[in-house]
MIVO-987108 format. One record per atom (N, C-alpha, C): x, y, z. Coordinates in Angstrom, 2 decimals. Atoms other than C-alpha are relative to their C-alpha. Example, Ala and Ser with C-alpha at 12.3 -4.5 7.8 and 13.67 -1.06 7.14 Angstrom:
0.89 | -1.19 | 0.00
12.30 | -4.50 | 7.80
0.90 | 1.20 | 0.00
-0.82 | -1.19 | -0.06
13.67 | -1.06 | 7.14
-0.77 | 1.09 | 0.73
//
This chain:
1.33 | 0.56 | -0.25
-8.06 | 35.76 | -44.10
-1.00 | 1.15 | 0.13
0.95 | -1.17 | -0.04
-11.16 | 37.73 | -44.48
-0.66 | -0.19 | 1.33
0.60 | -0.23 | -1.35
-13.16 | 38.95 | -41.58
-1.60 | -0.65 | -0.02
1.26 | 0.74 | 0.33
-16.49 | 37.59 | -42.67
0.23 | -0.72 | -0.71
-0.10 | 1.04 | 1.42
-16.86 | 34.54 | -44.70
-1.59 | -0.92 | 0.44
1.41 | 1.06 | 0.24
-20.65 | 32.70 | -45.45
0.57 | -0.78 | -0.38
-0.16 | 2.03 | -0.06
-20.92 | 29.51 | -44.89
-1.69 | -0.37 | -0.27
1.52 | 0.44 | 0.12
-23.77 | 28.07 | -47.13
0.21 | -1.81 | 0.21
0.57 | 1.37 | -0.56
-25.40 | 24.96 | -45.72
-1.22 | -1.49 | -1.13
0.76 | 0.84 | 1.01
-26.11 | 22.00 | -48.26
-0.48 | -1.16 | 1.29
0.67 | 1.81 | -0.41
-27.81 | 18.29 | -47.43
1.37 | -0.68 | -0.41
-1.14 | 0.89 | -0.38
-25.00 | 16.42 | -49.00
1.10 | 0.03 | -1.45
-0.43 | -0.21 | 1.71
-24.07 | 17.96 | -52.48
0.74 | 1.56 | 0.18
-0.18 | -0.95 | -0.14
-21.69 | 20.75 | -50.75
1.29 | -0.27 | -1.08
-0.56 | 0.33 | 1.10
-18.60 | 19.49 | -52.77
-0.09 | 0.38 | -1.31
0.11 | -0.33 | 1.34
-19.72 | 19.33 | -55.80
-0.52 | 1.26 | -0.71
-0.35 | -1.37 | -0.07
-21.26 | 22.76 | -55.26
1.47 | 0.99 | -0.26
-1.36 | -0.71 | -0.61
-17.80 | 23.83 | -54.45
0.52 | -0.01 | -1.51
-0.67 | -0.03 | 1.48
-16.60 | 22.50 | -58.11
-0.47 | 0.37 | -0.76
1.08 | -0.37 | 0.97
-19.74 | 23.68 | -60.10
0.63 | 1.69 | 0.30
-0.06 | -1.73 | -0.15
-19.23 | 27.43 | -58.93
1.30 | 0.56 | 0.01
-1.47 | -0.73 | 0.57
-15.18 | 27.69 | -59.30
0.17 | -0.14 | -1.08
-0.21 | -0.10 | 1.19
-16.04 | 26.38 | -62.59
-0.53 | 0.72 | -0.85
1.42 | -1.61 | 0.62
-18.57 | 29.77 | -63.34
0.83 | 0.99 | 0.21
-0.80 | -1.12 | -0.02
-16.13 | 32.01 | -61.99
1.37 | 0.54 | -0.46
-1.94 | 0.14 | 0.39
-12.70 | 33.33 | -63.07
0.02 | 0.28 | 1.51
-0.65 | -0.37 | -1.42
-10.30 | 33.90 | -60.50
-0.32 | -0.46 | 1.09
0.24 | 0.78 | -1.30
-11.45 | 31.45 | -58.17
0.86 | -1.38 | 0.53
-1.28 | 0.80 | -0.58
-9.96 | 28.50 | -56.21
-0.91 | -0.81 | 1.26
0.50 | 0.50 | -0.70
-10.76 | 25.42 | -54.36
0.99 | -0.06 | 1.47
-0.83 | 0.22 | -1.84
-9.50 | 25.41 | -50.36
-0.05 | -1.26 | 0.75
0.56 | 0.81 | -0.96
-9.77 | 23.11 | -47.49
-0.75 | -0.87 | 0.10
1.33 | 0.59 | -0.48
-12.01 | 20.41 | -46.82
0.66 | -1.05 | 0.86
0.13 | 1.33 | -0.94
-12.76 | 17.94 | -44.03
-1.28 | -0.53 | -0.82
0.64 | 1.12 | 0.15
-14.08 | 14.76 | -44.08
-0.58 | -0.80 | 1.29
0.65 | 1.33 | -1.62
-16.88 | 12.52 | -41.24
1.25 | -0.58 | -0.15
-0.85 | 1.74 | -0.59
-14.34 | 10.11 | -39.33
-0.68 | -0.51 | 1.03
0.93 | 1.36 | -0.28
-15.35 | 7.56 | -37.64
-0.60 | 0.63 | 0.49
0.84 | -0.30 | -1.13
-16.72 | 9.43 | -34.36
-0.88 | 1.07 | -1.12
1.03 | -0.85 | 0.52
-18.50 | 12.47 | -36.42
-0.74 | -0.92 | -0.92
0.41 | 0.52 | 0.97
-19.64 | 10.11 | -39.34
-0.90 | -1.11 | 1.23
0.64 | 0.86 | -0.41
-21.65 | 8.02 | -36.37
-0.82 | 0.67 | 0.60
0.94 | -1.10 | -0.80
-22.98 | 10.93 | -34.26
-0.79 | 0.80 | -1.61
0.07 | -0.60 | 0.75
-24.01 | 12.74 | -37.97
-0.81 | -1.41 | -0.45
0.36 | 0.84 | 0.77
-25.17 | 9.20 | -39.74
0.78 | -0.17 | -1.23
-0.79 | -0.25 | 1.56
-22.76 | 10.33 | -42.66
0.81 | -0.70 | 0.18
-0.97 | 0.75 | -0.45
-20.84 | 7.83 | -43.78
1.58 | 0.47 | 0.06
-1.24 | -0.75 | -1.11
-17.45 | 8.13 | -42.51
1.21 | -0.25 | -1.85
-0.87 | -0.42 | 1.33
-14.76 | 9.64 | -45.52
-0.96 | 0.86 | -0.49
0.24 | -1.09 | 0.98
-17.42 | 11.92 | -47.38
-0.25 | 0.89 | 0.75
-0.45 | -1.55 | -0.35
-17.24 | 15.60 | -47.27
-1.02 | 0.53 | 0.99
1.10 | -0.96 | -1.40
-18.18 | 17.47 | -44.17
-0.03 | 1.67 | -0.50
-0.28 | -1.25 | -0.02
-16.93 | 20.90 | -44.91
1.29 | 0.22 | -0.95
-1.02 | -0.67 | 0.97
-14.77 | 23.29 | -47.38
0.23 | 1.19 | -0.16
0.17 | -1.35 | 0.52
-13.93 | 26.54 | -48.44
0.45 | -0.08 | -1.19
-0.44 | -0.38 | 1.96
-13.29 | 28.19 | -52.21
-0.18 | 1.25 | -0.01
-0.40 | -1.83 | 0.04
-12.84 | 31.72 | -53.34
-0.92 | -0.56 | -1.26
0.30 | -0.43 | 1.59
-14.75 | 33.12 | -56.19
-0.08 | 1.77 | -0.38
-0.76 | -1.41 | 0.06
-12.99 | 36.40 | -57.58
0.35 | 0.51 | 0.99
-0.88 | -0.99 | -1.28
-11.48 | 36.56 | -54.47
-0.30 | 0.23 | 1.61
1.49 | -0.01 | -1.20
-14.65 | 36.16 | -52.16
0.12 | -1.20 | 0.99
-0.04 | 1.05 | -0.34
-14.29 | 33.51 | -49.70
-1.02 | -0.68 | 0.74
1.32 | 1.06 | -0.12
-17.07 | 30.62 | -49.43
1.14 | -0.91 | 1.20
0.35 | 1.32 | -0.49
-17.61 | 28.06 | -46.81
-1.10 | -0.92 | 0.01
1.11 | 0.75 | 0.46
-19.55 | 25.06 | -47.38
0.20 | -1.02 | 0.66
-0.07 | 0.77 | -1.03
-20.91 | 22.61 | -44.85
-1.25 | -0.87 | -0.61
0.93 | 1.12 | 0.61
-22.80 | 19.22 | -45.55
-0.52 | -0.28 | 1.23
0.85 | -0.27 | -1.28
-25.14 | 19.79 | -42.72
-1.23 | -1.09 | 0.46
1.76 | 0.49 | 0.05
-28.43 | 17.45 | -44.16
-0.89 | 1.25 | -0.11
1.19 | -0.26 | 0.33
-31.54 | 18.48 | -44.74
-0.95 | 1.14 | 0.16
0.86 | -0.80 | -0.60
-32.85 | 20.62 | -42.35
-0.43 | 1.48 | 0.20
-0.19 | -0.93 | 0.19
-31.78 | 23.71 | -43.30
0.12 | 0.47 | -1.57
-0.45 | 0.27 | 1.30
-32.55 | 24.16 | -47.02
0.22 | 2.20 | -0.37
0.07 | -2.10 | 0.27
-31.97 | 28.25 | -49.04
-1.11 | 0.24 | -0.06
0.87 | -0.89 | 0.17
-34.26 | 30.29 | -48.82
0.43 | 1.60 | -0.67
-0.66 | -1.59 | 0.93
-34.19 | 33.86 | -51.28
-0.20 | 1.35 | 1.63
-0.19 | -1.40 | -0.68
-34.01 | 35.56 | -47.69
1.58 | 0.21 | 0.14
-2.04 | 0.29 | -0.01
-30.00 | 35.09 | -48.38
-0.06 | -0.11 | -2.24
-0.51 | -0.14 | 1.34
-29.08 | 36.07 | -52.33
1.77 | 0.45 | 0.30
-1.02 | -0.71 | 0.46
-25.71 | 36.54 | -53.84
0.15 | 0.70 | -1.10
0.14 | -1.07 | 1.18
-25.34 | 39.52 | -56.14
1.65 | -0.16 | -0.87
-1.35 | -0.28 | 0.76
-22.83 | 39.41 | -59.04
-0.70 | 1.13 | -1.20
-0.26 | -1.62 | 0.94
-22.31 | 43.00 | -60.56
0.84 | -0.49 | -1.24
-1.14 | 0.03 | 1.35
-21.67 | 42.74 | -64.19
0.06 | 0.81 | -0.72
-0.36 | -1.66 | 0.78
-20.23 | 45.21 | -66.34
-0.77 | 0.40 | -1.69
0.84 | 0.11 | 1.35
-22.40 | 44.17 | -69.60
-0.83 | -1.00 | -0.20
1.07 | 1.31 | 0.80
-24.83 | 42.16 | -71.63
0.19 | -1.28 | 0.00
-1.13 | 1.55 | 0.62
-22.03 | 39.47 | -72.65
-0.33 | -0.51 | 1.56
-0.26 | 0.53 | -1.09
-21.37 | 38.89 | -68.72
-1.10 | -0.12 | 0.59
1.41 | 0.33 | -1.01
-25.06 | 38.94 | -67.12
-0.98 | -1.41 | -0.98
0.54 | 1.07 | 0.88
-25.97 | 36.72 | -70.32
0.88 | -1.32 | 0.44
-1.39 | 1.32 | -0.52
-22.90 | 34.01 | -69.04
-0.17 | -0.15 | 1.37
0.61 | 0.43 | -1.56
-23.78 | 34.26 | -65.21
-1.28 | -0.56 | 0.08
1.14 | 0.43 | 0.21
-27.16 | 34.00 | -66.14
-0.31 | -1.45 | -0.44
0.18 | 1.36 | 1.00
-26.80 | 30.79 | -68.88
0.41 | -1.11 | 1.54
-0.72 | 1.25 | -0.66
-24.37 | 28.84 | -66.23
-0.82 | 0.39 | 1.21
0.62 | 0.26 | -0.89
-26.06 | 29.65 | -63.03
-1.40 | 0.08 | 0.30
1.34 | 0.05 | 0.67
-30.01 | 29.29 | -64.57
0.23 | -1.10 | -0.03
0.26 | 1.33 | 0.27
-28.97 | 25.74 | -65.68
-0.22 | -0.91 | 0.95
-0.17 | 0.50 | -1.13
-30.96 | 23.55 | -63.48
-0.44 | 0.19 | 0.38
0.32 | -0.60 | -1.37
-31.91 | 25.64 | -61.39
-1.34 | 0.49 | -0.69
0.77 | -0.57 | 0.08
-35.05 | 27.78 | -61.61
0.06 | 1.86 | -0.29
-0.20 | -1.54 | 0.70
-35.04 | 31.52 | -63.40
-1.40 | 0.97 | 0.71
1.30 | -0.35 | -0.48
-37.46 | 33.92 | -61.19
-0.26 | 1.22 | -0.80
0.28 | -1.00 | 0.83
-37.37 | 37.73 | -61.80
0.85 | 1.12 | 0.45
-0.90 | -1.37 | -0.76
-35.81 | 41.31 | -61.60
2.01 | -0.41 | 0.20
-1.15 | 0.73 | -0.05
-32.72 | 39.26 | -62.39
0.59 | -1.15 | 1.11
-0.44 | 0.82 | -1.36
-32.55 | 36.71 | -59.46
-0.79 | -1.23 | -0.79
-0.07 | 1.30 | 0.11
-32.68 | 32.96 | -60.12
0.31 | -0.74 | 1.45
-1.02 | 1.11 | -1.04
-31.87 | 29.95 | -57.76
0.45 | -1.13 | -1.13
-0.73 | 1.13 | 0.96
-29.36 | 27.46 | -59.39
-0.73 | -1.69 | 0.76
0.97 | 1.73 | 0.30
-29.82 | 23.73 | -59.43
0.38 | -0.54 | 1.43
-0.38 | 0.52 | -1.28
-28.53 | 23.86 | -55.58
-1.07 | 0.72 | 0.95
0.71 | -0.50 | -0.37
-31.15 | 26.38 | -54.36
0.58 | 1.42 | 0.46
-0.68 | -1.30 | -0.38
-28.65 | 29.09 | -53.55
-0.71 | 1.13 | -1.15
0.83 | -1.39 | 0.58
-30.63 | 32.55 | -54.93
1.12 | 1.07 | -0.40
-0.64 | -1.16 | 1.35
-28.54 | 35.03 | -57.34
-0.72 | 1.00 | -0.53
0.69 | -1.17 | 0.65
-29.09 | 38.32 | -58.52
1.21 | 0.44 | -1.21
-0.45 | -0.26 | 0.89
-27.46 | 38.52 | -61.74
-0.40 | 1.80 | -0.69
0.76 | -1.06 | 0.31
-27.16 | 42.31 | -62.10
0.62 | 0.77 | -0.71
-0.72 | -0.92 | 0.17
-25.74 | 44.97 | -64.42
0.39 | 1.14 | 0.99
-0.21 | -1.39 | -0.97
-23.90 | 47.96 | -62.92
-0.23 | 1.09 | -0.25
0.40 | -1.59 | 0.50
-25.29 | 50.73 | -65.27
-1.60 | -0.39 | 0.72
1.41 | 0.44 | -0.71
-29.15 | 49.00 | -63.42
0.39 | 1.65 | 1.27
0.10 | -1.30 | -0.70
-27.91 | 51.54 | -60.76
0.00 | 1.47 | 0.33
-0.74 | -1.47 | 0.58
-26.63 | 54.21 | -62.16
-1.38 | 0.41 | -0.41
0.97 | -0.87 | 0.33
-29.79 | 54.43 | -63.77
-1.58 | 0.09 | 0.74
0.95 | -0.58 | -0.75
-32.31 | 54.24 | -61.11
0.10 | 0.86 | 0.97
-0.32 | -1.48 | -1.12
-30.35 | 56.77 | -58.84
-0.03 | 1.17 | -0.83
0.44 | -0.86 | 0.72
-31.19 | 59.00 | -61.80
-0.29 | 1.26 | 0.41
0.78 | -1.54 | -0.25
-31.87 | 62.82 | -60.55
-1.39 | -0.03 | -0.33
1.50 | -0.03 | 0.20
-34.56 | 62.60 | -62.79
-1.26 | -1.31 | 0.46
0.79 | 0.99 | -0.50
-37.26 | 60.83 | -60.79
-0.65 | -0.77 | -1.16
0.72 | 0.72 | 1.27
-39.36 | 59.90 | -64.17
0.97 | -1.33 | -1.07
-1.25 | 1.11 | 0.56
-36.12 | 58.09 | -65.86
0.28 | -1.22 | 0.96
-0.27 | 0.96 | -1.01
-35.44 | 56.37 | -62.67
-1.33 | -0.89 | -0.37
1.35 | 0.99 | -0.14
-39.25 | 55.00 | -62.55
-0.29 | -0.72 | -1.15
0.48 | 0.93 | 0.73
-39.46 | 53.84 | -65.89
0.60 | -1.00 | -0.51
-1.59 | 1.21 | -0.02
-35.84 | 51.85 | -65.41
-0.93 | -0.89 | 0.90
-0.09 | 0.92 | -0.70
-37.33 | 50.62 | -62.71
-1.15 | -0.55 | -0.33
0.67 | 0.98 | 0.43
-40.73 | 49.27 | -64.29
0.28 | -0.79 | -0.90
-0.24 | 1.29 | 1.19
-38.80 | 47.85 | -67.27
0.49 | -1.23 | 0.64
-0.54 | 1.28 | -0.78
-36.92 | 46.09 | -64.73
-1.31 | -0.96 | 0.72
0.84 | 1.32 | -0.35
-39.63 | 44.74 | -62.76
-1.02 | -0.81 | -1.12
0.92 | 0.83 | 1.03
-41.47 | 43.23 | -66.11
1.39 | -0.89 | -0.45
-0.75 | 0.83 | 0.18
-38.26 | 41.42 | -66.68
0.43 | -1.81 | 0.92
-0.63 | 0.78 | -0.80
-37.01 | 38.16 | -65.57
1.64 | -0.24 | -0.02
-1.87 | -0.23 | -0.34
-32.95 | 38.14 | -66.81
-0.09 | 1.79 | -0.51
-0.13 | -1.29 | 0.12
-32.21 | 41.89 | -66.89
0.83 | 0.27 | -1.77
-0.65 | -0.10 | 1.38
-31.63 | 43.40 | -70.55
0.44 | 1.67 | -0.56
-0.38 | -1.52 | -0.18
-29.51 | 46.25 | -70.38
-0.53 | 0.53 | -1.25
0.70 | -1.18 | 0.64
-30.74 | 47.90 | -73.59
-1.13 | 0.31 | -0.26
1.32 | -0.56 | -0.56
-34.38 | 47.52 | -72.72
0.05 | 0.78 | 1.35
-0.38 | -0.84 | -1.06
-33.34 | 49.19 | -69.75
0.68 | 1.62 | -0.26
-0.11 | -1.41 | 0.60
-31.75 | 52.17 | -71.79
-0.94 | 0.54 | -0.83
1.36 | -0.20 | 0.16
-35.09 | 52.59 | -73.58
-0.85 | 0.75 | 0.45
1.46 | -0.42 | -1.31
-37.26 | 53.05 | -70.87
0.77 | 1.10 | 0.86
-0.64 | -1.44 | -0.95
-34.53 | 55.58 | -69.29
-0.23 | 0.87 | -1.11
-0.22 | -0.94 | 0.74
-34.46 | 57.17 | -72.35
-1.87 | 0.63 | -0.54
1.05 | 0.03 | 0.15
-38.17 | 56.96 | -72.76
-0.95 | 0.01 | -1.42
//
């Protein structure tokens, strides 16, 4: 068991969350869930059998997910970052967790649940920790004129 594990907080669509996002990732896996019974499903209003709570892995990562209501919706002061190793893979995180949802910028989206993503390559860092301050800065304005990150406009503007 890991020592930390987030627990994101839906209204009443944590479930199907749970199956949408092991079906984006490899190497993932659905866990656990409870269900309202009678007494929680009367103190809660939820009716009594649908999903209270779950966990799921994705590559390994372990999610919890609680059907809380309303009152607590995402906000982008909570992103999850997936490091990808190329074009192919930030173009495929991007397609499946964009659909739906809303596409912002600098590579971050929220999907069609409100959870906020930063779909990011891993050469993005490599090349704004650059020595050369001027390479770094003009990685990092190609990036901020972007909304999905495009690694070889990004080697461009390092390369100048």
């Amino acid at each position: 068991m890991q020592k930390i594990t987030p627990c994101l907080w839906f209204n009443d669509n944590g479930e199907e969350a749970i199956r949408f996002y092991t079906s984006v990732f490899g190497n993932s896996s659905i866990g656990l869930s409870t269900r309202y019974d009678a007494s929680s499903a009367k103190v809660s209003g939820r009716p009594e059998g649908s999903f209270l709570s779950g966990t799921f892995r994705l590559d390994g990562q372990e999610f919890m997910v609680l059907n809380g209501g309303p009152m607590f919706p995402f906000t982008e002061a909570i992103s999850l970052v997936v490091n990808c190793a190329d074009q192919k893979e930030v173009d495929y995180f991007w397609e499946k967790l964009s659909e739906g949802g809303t596409e912002v910028q600098c590579g971050w989206l929220k999907d069609k649940y409100g959870v906020s993503w930063q779909i990011v390559p891993t050469i993005l860092d490599e090349l704004l920790r650059d020595p050369d301050p001027i390479k770094a800065s003009r990685v990092m304005e190609a990036m901020l004129n972007m909304i999905k990150i495009d690694i070889a406009e990004l080697k461009r503007a390092y390369e100048g």
